[in-house]
C-alpha positions in Angstrom: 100.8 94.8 88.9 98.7 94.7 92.2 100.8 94.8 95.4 100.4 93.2 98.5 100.6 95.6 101.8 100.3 94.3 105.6 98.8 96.9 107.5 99.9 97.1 110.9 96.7 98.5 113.0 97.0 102.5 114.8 97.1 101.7 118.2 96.9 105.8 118.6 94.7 108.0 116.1 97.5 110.9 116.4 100.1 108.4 115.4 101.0 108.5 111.6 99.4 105.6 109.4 102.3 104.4 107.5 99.8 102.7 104.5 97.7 105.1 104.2 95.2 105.2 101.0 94.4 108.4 98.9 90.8 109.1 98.1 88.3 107.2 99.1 88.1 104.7 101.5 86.6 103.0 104.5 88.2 102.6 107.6 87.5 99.8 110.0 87.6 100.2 113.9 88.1 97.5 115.4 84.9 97.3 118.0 87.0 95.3 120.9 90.1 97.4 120.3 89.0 101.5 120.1 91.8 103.1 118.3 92.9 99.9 116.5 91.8 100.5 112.5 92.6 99.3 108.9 92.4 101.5 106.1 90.6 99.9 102.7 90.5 101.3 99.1 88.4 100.3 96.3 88.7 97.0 94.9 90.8 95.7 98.0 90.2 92.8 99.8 90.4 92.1 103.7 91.7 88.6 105.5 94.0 87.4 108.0 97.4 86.3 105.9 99.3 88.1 103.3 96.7 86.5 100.4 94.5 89.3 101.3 95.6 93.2 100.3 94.7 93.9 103.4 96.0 91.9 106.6 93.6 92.4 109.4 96.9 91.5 112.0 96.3 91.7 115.6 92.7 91.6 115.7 90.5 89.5 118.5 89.6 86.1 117.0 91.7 86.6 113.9 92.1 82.5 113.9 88.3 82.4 112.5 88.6 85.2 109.6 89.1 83.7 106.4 92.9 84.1 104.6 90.4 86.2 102.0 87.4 86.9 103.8 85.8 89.9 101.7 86.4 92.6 99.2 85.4 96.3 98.9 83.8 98.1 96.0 81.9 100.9 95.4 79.6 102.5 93.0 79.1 106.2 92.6 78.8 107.3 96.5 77.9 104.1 97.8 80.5 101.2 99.5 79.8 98.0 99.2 81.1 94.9 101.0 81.3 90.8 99.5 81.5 88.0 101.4 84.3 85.8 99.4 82.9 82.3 100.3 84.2 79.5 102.3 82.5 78.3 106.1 82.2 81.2 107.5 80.3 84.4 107.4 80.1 88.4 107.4 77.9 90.1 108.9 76.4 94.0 108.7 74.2 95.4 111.2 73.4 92.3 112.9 72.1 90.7 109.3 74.2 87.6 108.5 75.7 86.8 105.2 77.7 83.4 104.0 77.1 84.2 100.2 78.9 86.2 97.8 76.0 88.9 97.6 77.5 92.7 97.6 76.0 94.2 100.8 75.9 98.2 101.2 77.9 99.6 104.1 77.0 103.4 105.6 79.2 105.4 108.4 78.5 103.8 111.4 77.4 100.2 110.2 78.5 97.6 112.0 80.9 94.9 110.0 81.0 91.3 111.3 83.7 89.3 110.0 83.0 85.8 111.4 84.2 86.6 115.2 85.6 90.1 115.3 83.2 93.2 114.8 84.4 96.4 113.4 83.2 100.0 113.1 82.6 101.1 109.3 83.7 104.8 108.3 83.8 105.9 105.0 85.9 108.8 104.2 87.3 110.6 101.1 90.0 112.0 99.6 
């Protein structure tokens, strides 16, 4: 059984992240808010309500992100990021995506969903 989590964004790196994920992950820094991030594992998905697994609370413009705006996979070493449908869009490096195509993500690339731009980092274990 899959569980839910809201994750409340770091406001201060030193602070302790109370969700935090083991193994791989990426990490999105919010672009308009240094120091705000969200922690994502494989397989998870990212929105603005609890029908995401993670809730992307307190975020600038989180009115115009999707309830379940985009999920996270990954194939051997590389992260990839989906679009989950609906009006809006994603976007990744300045590229702009409305359909469900898997789009690859690298440290450093910026992630677009529909009025809020994040940071991407991808870190392990």
């Amino acid at each position: 059984m899959e569980t839910r989590r809201v994750q409340e964004p770091v406001a201060e790196p030193e602070e302790k992240e109370t969700m935090e994920i083991q193994g791989p992950r990426v990490v999105l820094e919010v672009l308009q808010q240094p120091g705000t991030r969200f922690e994502v594992g494989e397989g998870q998905t990212v929105g603005r309500t609890d029908a995401a697994d993670v809730v992307l609370k307190g975020v600038p413009n989180s009115d115009y992100i999707s309830r379940k705006m985009a999920v996270f996979t990954r194939r051997g070493d590389q992260w990839f990021v989906q679009h989950l449908g609906g009006t809006n869009y994603i976007t990744v490096d300045g590229e702009k995506y409305q359909d469900n195509e898997e789009i690859a993500l690298h440290s450093g690339s910026i992630l677009g969903l529909a009025l809020c731009q994040f940071t991407v980092r991808l870190a392990e274990g």
